[in-house]
Structure formats: structure tokens, C-alpha cells
C-alpha positions in Angstrom: 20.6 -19.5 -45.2 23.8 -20.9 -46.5 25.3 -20.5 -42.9 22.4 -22.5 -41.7 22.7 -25.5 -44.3 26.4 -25.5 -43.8 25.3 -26.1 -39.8 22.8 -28.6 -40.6 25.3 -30.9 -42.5 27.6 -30.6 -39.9 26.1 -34.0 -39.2 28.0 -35.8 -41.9 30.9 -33.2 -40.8 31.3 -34.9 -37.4 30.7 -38.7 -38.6 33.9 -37.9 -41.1 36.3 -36.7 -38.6 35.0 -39.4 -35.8 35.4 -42.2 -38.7 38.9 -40.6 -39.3 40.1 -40.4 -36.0 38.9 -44.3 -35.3 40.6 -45.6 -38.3 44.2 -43.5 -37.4 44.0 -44.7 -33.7 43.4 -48.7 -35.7 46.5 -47.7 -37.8 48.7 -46.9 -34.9 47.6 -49.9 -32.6 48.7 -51.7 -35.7 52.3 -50.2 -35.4 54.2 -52.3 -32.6 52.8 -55.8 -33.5 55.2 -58.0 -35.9 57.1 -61.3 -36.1 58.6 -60.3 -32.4 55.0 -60.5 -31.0 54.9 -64.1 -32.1 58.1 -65.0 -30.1 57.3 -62.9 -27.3 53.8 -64.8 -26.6 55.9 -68.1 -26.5 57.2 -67.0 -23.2 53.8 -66.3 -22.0 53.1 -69.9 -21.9 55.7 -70.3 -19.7 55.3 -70.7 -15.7 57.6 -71.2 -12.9 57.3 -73.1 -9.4 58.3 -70.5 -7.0 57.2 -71.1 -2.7 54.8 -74.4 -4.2 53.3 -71.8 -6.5 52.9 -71.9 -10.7 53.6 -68.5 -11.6 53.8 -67.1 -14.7 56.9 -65.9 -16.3 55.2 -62.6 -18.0 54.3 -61.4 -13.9 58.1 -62.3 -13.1 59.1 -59.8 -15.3 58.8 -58.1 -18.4 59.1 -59.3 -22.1 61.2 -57.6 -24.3 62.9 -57.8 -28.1 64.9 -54.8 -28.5 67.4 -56.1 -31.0 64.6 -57.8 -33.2 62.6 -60.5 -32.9 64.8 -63.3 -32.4 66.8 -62.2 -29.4 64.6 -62.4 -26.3 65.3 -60.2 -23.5 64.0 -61.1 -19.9 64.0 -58.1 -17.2 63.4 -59.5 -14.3 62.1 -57.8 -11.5 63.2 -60.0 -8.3 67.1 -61.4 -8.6 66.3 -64.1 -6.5 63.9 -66.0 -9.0 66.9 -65.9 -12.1 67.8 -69.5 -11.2 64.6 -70.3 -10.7 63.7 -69.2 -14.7 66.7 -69.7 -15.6 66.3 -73.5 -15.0 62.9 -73.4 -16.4 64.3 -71.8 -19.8 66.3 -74.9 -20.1 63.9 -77.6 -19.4 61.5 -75.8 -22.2 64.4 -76.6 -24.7 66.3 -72.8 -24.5 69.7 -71.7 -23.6 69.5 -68.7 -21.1 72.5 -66.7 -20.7 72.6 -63.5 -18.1 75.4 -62.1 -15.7 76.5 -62.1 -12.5 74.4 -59.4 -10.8 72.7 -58.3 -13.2 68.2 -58.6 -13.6 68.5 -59.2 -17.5 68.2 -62.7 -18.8 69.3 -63.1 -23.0 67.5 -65.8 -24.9 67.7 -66.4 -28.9 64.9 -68.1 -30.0 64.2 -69.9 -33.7 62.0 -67.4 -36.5 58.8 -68.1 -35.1 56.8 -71.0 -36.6 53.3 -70.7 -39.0 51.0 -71.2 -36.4 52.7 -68.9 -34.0 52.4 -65.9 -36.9 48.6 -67.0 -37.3 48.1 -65.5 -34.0 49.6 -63.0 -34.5 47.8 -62.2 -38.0 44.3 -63.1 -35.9 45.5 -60.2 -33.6 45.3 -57.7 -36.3 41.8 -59.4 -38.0 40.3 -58.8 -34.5 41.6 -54.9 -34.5 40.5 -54.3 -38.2 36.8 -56.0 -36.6 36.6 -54.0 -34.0 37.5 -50.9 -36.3 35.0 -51.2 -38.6 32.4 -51.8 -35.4 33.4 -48.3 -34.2 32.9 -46.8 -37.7 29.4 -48.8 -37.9 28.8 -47.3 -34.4 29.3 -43.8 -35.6 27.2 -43.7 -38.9 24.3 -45.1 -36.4 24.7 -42.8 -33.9 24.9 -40.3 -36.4 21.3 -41.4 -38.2 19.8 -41.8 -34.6 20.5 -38.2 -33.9 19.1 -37.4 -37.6 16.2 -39.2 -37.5 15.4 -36.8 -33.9 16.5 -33.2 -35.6 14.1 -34.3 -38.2 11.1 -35.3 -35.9 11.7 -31.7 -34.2 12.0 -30.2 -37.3 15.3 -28.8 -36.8 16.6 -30.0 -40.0 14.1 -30.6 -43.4 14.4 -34.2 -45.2 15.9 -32.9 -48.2 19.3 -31.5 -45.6 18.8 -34.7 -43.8 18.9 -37.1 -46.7 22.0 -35.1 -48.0 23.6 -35.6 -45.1 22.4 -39.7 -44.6 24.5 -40.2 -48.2 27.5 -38.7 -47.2 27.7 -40.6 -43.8 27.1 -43.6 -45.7 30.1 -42.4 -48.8 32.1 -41.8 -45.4 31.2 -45.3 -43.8 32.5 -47.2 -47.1 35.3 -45.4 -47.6 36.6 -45.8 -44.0 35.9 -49.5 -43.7 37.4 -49.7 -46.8 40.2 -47.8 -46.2 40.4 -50.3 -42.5 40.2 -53.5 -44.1 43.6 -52.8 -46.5 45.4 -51.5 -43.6 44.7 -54.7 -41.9 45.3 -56.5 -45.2 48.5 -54.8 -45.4 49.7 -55.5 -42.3 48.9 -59.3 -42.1 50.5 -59.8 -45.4 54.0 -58.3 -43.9 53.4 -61.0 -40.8 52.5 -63.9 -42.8 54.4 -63.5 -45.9 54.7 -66.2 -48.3 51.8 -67.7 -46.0 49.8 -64.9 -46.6 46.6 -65.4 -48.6 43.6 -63.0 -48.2 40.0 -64.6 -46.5 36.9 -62.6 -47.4 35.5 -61.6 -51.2 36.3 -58.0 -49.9 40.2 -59.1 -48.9 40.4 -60.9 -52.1 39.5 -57.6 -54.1 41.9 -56.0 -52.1 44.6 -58.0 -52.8 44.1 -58.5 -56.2 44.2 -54.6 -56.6 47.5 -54.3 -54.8 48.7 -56.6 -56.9 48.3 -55.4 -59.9 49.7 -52.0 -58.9 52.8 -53.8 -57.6 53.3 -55.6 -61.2 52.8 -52.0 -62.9 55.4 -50.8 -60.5 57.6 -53.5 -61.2 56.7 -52.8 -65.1 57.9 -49.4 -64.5 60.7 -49.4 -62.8 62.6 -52.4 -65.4 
């Protein structure tokens, strides 16, 4: 009989490792976008006149900022269109440098501007949405297939009502545990223009802060 029950609520089981495994895959997704994402969509705006055609710069070549965000590096696949960008570079107001032979092109560019960080931080508000759409998608999933063991009478209502709470203990925790690690992570793009949205990103905040001033308190 145990053995049974503990098969029966394997329901909630599943919903808790599905919700976990959607809110790690969020978390990572989350990694590689920063201030250098902000620069690197500038250039994305760009095109260049190439054979009568506007082409655009990010299917020229690839985008790149491996020593930080504000040095730009261009690898460009075709040599021949390098004075081509090149020239384009300068009329958008940067200085281009690259050498002799070679299919790199070097660009420093200012710290990117509010606006261009807003982007950016709407990036990571439309990850954390669709997050919390997967989790929503797996607690109803979950009750659909429920509500059938019940009908067939594979499960009772007491197992399946069990069950129902936990899925929905799981769903808030998850989408709570989602919506700081978006928080989180717009807050290091923004900085001092961070300021949280929602009631629920305004609770957040307000609770990080407070165990930021007790760890300040702490460690003076």
C-alpha cells in the first residue's frame, strides 16, 4: 500500500523535477547576457552597401567582446568587405583599427548608454516570462493528467488532492525562486538605474535589501 501511494504522488514528483530543470535551463540562459550585449546589439544596427546591396554587418561577420564589453571585436568572414566596414565604422562616428592581412577588425566603444542597458534588462524580463509560462505549463499539464487518473479511478481524491497542493507549493516556490533570479540579474545590468516594476519585484527587492544591510551590519 505504501509502495502504491508513494507511485500515485509521483505526480507532484515529476511537476518538481520538470519545474526544477525549467528554472536551471532560465538560470543558465541568463549567464552570457551583460553590459557587452548592449554594445554588441549596436553593431547590429549597422549595414553596409556591398554590389548595390544593404547588408547587414552581423551576416558579414561575427560579433564578439572577448576582452570586456567595451572593446569590440569584428571577425570578418570575407577579407575583401574590411574596407568596405571599415569605412562604414567611421561614418557611424568609430575608429576601426585591424591589420594588414588579417580578418579581425578592433573597435572601442563608450559604456553603453541607459537606453541601450534597458534592452538589455527587457531581454532578461522576457526570459523570466517565459520561465514562469513553462512552470504554469507544467502544474497544468500535471492537473490535466490528474483530473483523468481520477476519472479512471487509478488514483482516489484524497491521493489526488495531496498531490494538487504540492504541485501548487512547487509552482510558487519556482516562480518565486524565477522572478529573483531575473531580479538579480537585471539589477547587475542596470545598476544605479535599477528599480524593481511589479508588487512581487518590489517585495523582492526590499527583502534583499534588508539582508544586504544586516550583512553590511555584520561584517563592520
Amino acid at each position: 500500500m505504501a509502495g502504491r501511494a508513494k507511485e500515485e504522488e509521483g505526480y507532484s514528483v515529476e511537476a518538481q523535477e520538470n519545474m526544477e530543470v525549467a528554472v536551471k535551463n532560465f538560470e543558465e540562459s541568463l549567464i552570457p547576457i551583460g553590459s557587452e550585449e548592449a554594445n554588441k546589439n549596436v553593431f547590429a544596427t549597422i549595414k553596409i552597401l556591398i554590389k548595390g546591396v544593404r547588408r547587414r554587418l552581423v551576416d558579414l561577420g561575427n560579433v564578439d567582446a572577448p576582452e570586456g564589453p567595451l572593446k569590440i571585436q569584428l571577425m570578418i568572414f570575407n577579407k575583401e568587405h574590411i574596407p568596405l566596414i571599415l569605412d562604414q565604422l567611421k561614418e557611424e562616428g568609430f575608429k576601426p583599427r585591424t591589420e594588414p592581412g588579417s580578418q579581425y577588425i578592433k573597435v572601442d566603444v563608450p559604456p553603453p548608454t541607459r537606453l541601450q542597458l534597458m534592452d538589455v534588462a527587457s531581454d532578461v524580463d522576457r526570459r523570466t516570462k517565459s520561465c514562469i509560462g513553462a512552470l504554469n505549463k507544467i502544474r497544468g499539464n500535471t492537473a490535466i493528467r490528474l483530473q483523468k487518473a481520477t476519472e479512471n479511478e487509478f488514483i482516489d481524491q484524497r491521493t489526488a488532492g495531496m498531490a494538487n497542493k504540492n504541485i501548487e507549493r512547487y509552482y510558487s516556490k519556482f516562480e518565486l525562486q524565477s522572478a529573483t533570479i531575473g531580479l538579480i540579474k537585471k539589477r547587475a545590468i542596470l545598476g544605479k538605474w535599477f528599480s524593481p516594476e511589479s508588487d512581487l519585484e518590489k517585495d523582492i527587492y526590499n527583502k534583499i535589501k534588508k539582508k544586504e544591510e544586516k550583512k553590511q551590519q555584520t561584517d563592520s
